[in-house]
Structure formats: C-alpha cells, structure tokens
N, C-alpha and C positions, 0 to 999 in steps of 0.2 A: 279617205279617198282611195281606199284599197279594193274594193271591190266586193270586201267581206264587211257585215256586217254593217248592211247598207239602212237606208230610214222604212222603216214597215209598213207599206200599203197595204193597206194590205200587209125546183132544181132552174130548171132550166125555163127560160122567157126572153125574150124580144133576142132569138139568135139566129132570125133568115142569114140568108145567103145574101141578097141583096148587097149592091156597091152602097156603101157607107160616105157621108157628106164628111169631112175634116171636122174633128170636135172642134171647140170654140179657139181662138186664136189669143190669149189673155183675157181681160178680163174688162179692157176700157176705161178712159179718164184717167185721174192721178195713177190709181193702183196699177195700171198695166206701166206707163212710165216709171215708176217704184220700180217696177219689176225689173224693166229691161236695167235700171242701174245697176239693179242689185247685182245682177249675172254679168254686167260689164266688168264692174268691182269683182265678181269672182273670179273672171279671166284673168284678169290683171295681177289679182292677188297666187292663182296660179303660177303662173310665169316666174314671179320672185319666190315663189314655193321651192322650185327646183330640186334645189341642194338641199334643204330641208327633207322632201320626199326621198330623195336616195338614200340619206342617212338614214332615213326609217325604214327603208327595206331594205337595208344592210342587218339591221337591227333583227329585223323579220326574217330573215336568212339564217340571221345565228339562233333565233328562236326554233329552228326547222316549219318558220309558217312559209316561208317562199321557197320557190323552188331555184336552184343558185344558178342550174343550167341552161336555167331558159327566165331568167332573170332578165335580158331583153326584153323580153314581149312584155310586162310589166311597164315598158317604158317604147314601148310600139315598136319596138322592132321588131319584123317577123323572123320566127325560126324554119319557115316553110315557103317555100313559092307559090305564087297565086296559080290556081288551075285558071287554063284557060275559058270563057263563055261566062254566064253569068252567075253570082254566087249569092245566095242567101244565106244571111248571116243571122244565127240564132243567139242568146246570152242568158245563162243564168249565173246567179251569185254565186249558189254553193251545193251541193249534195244533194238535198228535195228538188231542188228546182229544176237541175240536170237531168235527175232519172225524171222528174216529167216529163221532159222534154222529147226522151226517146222515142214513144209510141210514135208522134209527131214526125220525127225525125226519120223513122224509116217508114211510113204513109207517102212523106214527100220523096224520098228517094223512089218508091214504089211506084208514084201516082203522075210526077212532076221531075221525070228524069234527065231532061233539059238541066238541071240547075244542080250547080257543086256545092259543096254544103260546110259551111264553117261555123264550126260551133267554140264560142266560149265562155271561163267560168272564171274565177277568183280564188278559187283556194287551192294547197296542194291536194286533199282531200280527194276532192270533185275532180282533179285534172288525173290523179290513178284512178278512179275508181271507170272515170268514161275511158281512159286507154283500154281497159277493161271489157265495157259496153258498148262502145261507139260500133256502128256498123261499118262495115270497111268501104272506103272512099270518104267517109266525112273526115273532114279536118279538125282538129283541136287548140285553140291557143288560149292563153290568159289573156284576159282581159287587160288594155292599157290602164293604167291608173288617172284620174280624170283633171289631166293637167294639158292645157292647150298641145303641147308640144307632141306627148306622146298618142297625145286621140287622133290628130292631123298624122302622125308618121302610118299610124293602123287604118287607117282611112283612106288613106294615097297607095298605101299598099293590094286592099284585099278589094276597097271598090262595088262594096254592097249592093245589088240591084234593090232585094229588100230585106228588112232589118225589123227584128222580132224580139222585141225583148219581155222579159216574164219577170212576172209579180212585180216590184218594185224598185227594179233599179232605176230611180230617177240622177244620174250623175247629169247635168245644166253642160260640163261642157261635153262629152260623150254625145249624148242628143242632140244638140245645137249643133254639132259636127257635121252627125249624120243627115240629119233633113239638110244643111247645105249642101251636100252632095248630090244633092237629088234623090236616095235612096229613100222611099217610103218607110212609115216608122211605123210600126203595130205594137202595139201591149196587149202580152197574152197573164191571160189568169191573174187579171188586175186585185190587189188586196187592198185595203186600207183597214189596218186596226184602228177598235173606236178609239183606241187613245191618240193613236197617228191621224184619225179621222177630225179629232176634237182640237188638236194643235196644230194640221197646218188651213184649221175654217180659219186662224187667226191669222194668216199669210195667203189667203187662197188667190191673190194674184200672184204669187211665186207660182203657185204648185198649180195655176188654171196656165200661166204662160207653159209652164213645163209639159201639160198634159197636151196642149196645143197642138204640140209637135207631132205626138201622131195621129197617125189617118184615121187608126180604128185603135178603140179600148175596146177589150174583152174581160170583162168581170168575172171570177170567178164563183162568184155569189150575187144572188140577188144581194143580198145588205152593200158587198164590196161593189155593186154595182148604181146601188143609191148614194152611197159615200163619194164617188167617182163622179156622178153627175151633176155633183153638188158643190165638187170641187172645179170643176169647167169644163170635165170629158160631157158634152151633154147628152151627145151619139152614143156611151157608152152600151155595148150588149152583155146577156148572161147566156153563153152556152152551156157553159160548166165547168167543174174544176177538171182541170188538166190532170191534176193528180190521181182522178180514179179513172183512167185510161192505160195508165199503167197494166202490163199484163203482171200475173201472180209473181211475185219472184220464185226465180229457178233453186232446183238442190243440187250439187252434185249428186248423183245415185248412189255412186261405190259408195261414199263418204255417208248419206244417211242409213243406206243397210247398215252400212258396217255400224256404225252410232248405234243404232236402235237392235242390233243385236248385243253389244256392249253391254247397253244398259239394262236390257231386257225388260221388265215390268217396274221397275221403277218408279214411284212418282215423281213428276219432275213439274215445274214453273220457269218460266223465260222473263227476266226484268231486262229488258229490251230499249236498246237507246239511253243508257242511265248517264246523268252527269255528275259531277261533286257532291256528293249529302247521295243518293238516291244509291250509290253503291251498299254505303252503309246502313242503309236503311233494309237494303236485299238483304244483306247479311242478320240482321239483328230478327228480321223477320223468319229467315230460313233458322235461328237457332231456338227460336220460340218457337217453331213448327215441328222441329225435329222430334218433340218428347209425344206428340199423337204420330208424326210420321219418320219412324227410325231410317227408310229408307229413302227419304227427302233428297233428292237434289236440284241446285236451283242453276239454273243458266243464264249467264249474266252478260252481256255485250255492252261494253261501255260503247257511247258514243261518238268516243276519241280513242282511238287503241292507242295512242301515245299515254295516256294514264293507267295503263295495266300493271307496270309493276307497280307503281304508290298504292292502285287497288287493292291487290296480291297481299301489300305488306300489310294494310291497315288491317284484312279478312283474316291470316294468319293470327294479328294480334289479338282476334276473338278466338281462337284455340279454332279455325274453320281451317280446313283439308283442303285446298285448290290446285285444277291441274289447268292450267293453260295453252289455250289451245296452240299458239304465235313458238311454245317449245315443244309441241306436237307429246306432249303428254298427255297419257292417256286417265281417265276416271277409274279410279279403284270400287269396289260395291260398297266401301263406305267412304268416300269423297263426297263433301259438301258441297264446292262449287265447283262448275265447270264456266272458266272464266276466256271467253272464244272473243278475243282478245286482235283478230284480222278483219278486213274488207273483203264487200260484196260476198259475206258468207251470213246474210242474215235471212235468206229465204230457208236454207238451214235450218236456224234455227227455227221457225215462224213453222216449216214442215215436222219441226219434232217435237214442238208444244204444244200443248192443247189449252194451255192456260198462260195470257201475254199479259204482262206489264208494258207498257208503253210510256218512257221513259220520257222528263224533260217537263212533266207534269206534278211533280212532287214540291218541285224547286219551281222558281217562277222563270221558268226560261219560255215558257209558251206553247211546250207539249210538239209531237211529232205525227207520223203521218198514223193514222190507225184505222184507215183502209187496206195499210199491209198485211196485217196478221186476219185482218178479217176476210180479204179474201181467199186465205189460205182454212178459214174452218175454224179460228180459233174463237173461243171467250175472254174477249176483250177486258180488257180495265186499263183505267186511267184516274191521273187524280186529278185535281182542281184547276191545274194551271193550263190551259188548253185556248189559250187565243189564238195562236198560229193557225188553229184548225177551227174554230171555235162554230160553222156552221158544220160541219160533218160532226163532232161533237155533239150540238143538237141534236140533228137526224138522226145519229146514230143512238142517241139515248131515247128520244121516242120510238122508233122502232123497237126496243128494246136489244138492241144489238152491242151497249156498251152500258157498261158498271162503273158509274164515277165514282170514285173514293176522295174523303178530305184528306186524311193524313196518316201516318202511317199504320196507323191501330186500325184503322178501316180495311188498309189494304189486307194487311196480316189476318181480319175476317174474313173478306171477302174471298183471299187463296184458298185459308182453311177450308171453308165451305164448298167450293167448286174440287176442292182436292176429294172431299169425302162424300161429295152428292154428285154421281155419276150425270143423272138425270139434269139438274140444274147447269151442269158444264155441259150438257150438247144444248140445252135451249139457249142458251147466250151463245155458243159458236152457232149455231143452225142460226139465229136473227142475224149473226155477223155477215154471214155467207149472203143473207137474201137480201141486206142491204146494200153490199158490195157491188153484187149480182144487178142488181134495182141501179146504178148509175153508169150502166153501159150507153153508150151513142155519144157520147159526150164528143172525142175526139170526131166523128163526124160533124158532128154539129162545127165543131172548131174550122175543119178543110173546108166548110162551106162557109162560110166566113170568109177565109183567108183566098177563095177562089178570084176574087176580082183582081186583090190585089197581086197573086200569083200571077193572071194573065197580063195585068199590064204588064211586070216586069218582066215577063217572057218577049211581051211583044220589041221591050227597048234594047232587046239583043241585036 
C-alpha cells in the first residue's frame, strides 16, 4: 500500500467529447455484496495496520526508497498549504506515468486557468524528477498511503473539485474517499495487462465496484479498453495513450556539442533503461563487438542510478574502461562505457544515439516507453518482454519502426548490423520518426473528453 508498485491494469475510437453516463456501479446480487464486505474488511483491516505501515516506511527510509523530509505526506499530512479556489488533483504511481502526465498538465494550466493544480506520485524517483519538470504554480506531494486515516487527513486538506488518476492505481480506500467528497473521479490511460486482465475476471465484482467509482474511463488502447468494459467500466473510451503526447525530450545544448565533439566519429549504441542482468549483457555485448569495432563505445543508463557503482564494479571486472557520468568524468578515445549514471538526462542520450536499446525488455520486468527514442530519429530495439507497452510494441513492429530481439545473441546481431549498415540504421529510425509523428492529437482527444467534467467543477466554485 505504498503507492509503488501498484496492481497493473493495465488507435483511437469511441473518444467524443460528449458528457459520459457513470460506468456501472458494481456488478449486482451476491457479488456486488461480496464486494462491499470485502472493502469493508479492508478498511478495518487498515486501521489495525497503522503501526505496522510506519514500521515499513521507517524500513523504506533506511532503504533511501522514501523521502525522510516529507515522510508526512505519506501519511496525509500536507507539507504545503491549500491554494485558495478550486483544485484539480492529478496522480501517477511513478516515473512513466508522471512525465505523461505533463503535456496534460500545462494544456490545463494553459486552457483552464481558473484551477490550481496538485499533482501526485509515490516514489522518490518521480517526486526529483517533476521538482525538475513540474511547471511553476503546480503543486507536488506524495501520495498518502492507502490507510483510512491518512487518505481522510489528504482529502480534508487539499478538497479536490476533480480527481484524475492514471493507469491503474486502483487503492479501495484512496477512491472510496475521493467520490465521498463529492469530487469526480476520472481514469486516465486506463491499462489492464492480459494477465492482470485474466485474474481479476475471477474477482470482477471487486474491480467492477472499484471501476464504479469513476465517472469516466479512458483506455489507453482499444485491448485496455475491452479489458475495461469487461471488467464493469462499460462507458469505457479510447482516446489514446497518454504517453505519446509527450513532447521529444529536451538536451541540454552546451552538454551535447560539448559530447559530440568529444567523441567525434565514434560509433557508439545507447542500452537505455537497463535493469539487473541487462547491464551485463551491454557489457559482454560491447566486448564481442569491439574486435569488428575498435572504436566501440556503448552508453548505458541504468534505470536506477542508485546501481551505478555495483554496475561500474561488475563492467570493470570484464577488463571494461568506464567513465561515469554522476563523477563528471570524462570518456578517453578508448573508453568502453560511458555509464550516465543521473536523472532527467536521457533526452541526452536519446539526441546522441542513433542506435537505442530500450531496456526492461531483456528481463521480464515488462519493457519501457519506446516512443522516446523514436521520436528523437532513432532505430529502435527491444527485446521480448514488453507488456507494459505491448500495444505500441505491435504498431511499432508493423510499421516497421522497431526490431524485437529474443535474447542476447539477437541483440548483439542486430547492433552489429545497424553499426555497419548505414542504410539499414536510417530505415528503422526514419519508421521510428513516422510512427511517432502518426500518434499526435491524442492529448486533444483527451481535453475533449475531460471538457464536461472540467466545466462542472468550475461551475461548483
């Protein structure tokens, strides 16, 4: 009940503008009374949770997963004063979800200026990276953790006129809160993976009472948006993924002249988002590459810069050269890896490769966004584990705009080849570009949507 690491719900059709009817309210007969026990028993079981929850984010504190100074708001108490007039409160889990979030985020500051804007997230991660991002006047806090006590103290405090949350955070008591208040509930870039799809058919008066709650579902995919209707959203729409409204990520300039004079002609590859296993796989890759490309260097961004130095040590133990970036060392003309090892520096990267690994795909953790690198021009690759994305995945492999690899000997061809076939590395980034390009309006599609429910809450000011 942290906020991280929530249950995974997770082009475009049925996404008028049009005010939306309430999806279905449970599910009727026994199973909706099922339901309401179950979530009774969770409140309750909350409540005697307490002391248990704080020990575990004491725990999470010493881990450096929480943040010690605002360790409050984890437990509702705000670190910020409510603006006055009325506030729309947005919520994503963690990192993806967030930077979705943004395009979104300054439309409404832009379009719907009336309203103060509170946005929050779950991890430390996501809460630097939007200090970072966030446009100035929006707010930021951690999400409470989903215990009666602290959802009511975050609720009494900030007073949501409406309330937006994405992808799938379904926390029973968070939601239940919210609609008591009166504040309308929206689900943006609704997901359900088939496996999360196939396990809660077996509970779907839980997850049809839960879906109940808000007004409108926005599917991120037609599939997440069949999965959705199937489960009790019945109103469910498809505008589109949220995620490819995102603009390109940014570079710094000084920092990429300066790079790309550095390195000068060098070939180089980006393993991009890597987790445990997929560091060492960059590696063992980059030293079988080396004996066709002596001047090989590979750019590595783990997904957690808190693993950089264990990365460092393990790449070293292959007799591999690495300058990191977190010690602003610089890359020698024969350095191995350049191991860039800080946040919100992956447009960066993404502007200096022409050839991405899209990490999180190797391992089964579920793959990463890989609209990023493709809006930036590059030739994609990815390897098999890609449910997280798994309809952009498709498209993007039809279009010819992404190279799935199974395992590491695939990938290690596939760089090969785009390293020594000029022509073959602009036809996969040139597909990347035009499929990218191909999923603009989306966020419009989205504010037309969200238009009803914006005017009522403007009008209960």
């Amino acid at each position: 009940m942290t906020g991280e690491g929530t249950t995974a719900l997770g082009q475009t059709q049925d996404s008028g503008g049009e005010e939306q009817a309430p999806a279905n309210r449970g599910s009727g007969g026994f199973g909706a009374a099922a339901a309401g026990a179950v979530f009774g028993g969770y409140r309750l079981l909350g409540r005697a949770a307490v002391p248990l929850i704080r020990a575990y984010l004491r725990r999470r504190i010493a881990r450096g997963r929480e943040d010690p100074q605002r360790i409050g708001e984890r437990l509702g108490t705000p670190s910020l004063p409510r603006p006055k007039g009325a506030v729309v409160w947005l919520h994503a889990a963690s990192v993806g979800e967030a930077v979705s979030l943004l395009p979104l985020i300054e439309r409404l500051q832009r379009d719907w200026p009336q309203f103060s804007l509170l946005m929050t997230s779950g991890t430390v991660t996501s809460a630097r990276l939007m200090a970072e991002r966030l446009p100035g006047g929006v707010i930021h806090q951690y999400v409470p953790v989903d215990l009666p006590g602290a959802v009511e103290r975050f609720l009494d405090h900030w007073r949501p006129s409406l309330s937006l949350m994405v992808e799938s955070e379904f926390w029973p008591n968070l939601i239940a809160a919210t609609t008591k208040t009166g504040s309308e509930l929206i689900l943006l870039n609704g997901r359900v993976s088939t496996a999360s799809y196939r396990s809660w058919r077996r509970f779907r008066p839980l997850i049809a009472t839960l879906l109940g709650q808000f007004s409108l579902v926005m599917a991120r995919s037609p599939r997440d948006q069949r999965h959705l209707r199937d489960l009790g959203a019945a109103g469910a729409i498809c505008p589109g993924d949220l995620k490819a409204a995102a603009a390109p990520l940014a570079a710094n300039q000084t920092d990429l002249t300066a790079l790309r004079a550095a390195l000068g002609n060098r070939p180089l590859w980006l393993a991009a988002s890597t987790h445990p296993g997929e560091d060492e796989m960059a590696g063992q890759i980059h030293h079988a590459l080396k004996a066709r490309f002596p001047d090989l260097l590979t750019l590595l961004v783990p997904r957690h810069p808190n693993r950089a130095d264990a990365i460092r040590a393990a790449l070293e133990a292959r007799q591999l050269t690495v300058a990191q970036r977190s010690r602003n060392e610089t890359v020698s003309p024969s350095g191995d890896i350049y191991l860039a090892d800080t946040m919100g520096e992956m447009g960066l990267w993404y502007h200096l490769a022409e050839i991405v690994f899209v990490g999180g795909s190797l391992v089964p953790i579920g793959g990463h966004n890989l609209l990023e690198p493709a809006k930036l021009g590059c030739a994609v690759l990815a390897g098999p584990h890609t449910a997280n994305f798994s309809e952009m995945t498709e498209g993007m492999t039809a279009a010819g705009a992404l190279q799935q690899v199974a395992d590491p000997q695939q990938l290690q061809a596939a760089v090969d080849r785009l390293l020594a076939d000029a022509q073959a590395r602009l036809s996969l980034a040139n597909a990347a570009q035009a499929y990218a390009d191909a999923q603009a309006g989306v966020l419009d599609r989205v504010m037309l949507a969200l238009t009803p429910a914006l005017t009522r809450a403007a009008s209960r000011t």
